[in-house]
C-alpha positions as CSV (number, residue, x, y, z in Angstrom):
1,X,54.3,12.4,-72.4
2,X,53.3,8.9,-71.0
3,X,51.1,8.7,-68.0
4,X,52.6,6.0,-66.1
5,X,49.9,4.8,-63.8
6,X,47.2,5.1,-66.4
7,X,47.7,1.6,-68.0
8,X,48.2,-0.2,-64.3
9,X,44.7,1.6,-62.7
10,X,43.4,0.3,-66.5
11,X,44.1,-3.1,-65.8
12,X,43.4,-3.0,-61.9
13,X,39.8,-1.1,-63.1
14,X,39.6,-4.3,-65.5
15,X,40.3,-7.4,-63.7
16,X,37.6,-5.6,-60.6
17,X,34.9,-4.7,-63.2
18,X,35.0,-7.9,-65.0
19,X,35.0,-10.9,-62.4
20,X,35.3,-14.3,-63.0
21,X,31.6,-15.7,-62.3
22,X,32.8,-18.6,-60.0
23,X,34.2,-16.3,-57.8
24,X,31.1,-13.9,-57.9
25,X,29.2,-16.9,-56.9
26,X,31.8,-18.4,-53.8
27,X,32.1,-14.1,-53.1
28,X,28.4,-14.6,-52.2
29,X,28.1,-17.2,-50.8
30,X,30.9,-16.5,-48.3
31,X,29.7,-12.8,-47.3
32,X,26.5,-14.7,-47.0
33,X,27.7,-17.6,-45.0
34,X,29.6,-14.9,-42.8
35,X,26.8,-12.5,-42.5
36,X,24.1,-15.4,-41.6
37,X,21.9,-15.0,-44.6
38,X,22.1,-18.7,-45.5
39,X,18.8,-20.2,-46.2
40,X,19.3,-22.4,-42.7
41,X,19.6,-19.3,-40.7
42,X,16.4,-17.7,-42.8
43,X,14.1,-20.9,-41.9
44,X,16.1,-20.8,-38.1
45,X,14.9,-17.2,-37.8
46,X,11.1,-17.6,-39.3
47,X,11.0,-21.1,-37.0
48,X,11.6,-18.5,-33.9
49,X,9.8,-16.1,-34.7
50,X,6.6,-18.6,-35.4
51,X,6.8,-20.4,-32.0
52,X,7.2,-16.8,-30.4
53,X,4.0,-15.7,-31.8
54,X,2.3,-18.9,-30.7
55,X,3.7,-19.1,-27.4
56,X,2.2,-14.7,-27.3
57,X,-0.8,-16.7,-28.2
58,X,-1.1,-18.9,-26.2
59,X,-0.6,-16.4,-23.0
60,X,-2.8,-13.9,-23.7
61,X,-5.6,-16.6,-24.3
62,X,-4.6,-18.6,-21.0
63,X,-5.3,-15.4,-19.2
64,X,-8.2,-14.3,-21.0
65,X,-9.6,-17.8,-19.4
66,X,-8.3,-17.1,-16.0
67,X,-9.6,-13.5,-15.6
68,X,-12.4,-13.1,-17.1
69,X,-14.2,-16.5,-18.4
70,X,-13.3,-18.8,-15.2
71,X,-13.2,-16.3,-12.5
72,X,-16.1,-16.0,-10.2
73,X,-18.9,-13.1,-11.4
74,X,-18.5,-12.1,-7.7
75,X,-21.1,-9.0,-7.8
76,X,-21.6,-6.1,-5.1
77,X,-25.0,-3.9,-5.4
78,X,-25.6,-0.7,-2.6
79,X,-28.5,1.4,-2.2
80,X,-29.1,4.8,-0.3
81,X,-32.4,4.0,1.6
82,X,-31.6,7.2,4.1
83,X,-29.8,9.9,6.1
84,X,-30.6,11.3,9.3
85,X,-28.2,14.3,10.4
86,X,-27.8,13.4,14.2
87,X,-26.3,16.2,15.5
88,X,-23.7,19.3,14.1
89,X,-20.8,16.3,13.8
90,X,-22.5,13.4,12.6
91,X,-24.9,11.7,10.4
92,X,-26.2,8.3,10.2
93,X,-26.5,6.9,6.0
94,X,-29.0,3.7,5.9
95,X,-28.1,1.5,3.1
96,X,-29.0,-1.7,1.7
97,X,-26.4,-4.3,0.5
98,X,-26.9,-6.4,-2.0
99,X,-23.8,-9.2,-2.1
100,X,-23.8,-13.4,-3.0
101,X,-24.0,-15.1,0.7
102,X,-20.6,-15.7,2.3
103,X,-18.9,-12.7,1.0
104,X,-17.3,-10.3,2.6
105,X,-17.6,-6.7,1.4
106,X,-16.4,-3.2,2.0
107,X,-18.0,0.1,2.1
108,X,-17.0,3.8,1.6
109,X,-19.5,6.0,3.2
110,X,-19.0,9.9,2.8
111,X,-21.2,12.8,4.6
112,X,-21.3,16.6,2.5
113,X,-22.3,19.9,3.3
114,X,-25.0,22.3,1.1
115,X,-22.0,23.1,-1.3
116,X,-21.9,19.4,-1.7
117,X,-18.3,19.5,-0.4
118,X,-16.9,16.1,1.3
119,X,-17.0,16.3,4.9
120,X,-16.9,13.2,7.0
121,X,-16.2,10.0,5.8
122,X,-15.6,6.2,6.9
123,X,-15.1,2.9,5.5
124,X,-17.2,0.5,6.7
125,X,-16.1,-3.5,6.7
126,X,-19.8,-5.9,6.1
127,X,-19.1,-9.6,7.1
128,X,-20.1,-12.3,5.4
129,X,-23.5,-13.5,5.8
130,X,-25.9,-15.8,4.8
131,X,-28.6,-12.8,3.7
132,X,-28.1,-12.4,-0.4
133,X,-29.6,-8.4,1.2
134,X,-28.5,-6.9,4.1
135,X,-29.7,-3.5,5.7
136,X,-27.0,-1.2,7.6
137,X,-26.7,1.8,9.4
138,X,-23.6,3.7,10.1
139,X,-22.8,6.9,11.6
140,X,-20.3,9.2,10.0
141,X,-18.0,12.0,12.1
142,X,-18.2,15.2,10.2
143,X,-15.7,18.6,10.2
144,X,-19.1,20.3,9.7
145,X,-23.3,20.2,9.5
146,X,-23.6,17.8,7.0
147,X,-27.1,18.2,4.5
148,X,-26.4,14.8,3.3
149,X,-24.9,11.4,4.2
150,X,-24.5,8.5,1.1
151,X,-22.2,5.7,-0.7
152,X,-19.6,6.2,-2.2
153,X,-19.2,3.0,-3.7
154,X,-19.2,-0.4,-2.3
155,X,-16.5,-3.4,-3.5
156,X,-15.1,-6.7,-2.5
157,X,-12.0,-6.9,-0.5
């Protein structure tokens, strides 16, 4: 009995496994050509990716210069001197302010009960001045008796 595709898959399996090497060579170069790993598209693609980094480089250091070396050490310093509770709805919080002359500042001023729960408070705008230390007293509307009035915090508009 004679197998009649056995010698034509025998000489198809021949002529695949046994390439000629010039065409192995043009074979590769052409997928490669095709596919874009030709050495021009590798030095292309390391030339980008250089000038990317650089240009990441040169943005964070441009604003690393604009933030935090060349921007103004503008500085803001508050001190509780004193609170006097006025009446059952209101206290007055004495506080000194500590700012560079010619700034403007803003102020968050907060009155609590004896369970140191919030109960009034009030932002509080300081023009500018030529004093470096100012001295301020505010009154603050309160839900309750306050024990206490104080700063929150103080910052620059």
């Amino acid at each position: 009995m004679t197998d009649r595709q056995g010698p034509t898959r025998q000489g198809q399996a021949d002529a695949v496994a046994t390439p000629h090497a010039d065409d192995t060579e043009s074979t590769a170069q052409r997928l490669d050509a095709r596919y874009g790993n030709t050495r021009a598209s590798r030095t292309r693609l390391a030339v980008v990716m250089w000038s990317l980094g650089a240009f990441i480089v040169v943005v964070f250091g441009a604003w690393v210069l604009w933030a935090g070396l060349l921007a103004p050490a503008a500085n803001v310093n508050a001190v509780d001197i004193a609170h006097t509770v006025v009446d059952e709805h209101t206290v007055d919080v004495t506080y000194q302010l500590t700012v560079d002359p010619g700034t403007e500042a803003m102020c968050a001023l907060q009155a609590q009960d004896d369970q140191h729960s919030v109960i009034g408070w009030k932002i509080v705008e300081i023009p500018a001045s030529d004093s470096r230390t100012r001295t301020f007293t505010d009154s603050v509307t309160t839900v309750d008796e306050a024990v206490t009035g104080l700063i929150y915090r103080c910052w620059l508009p």
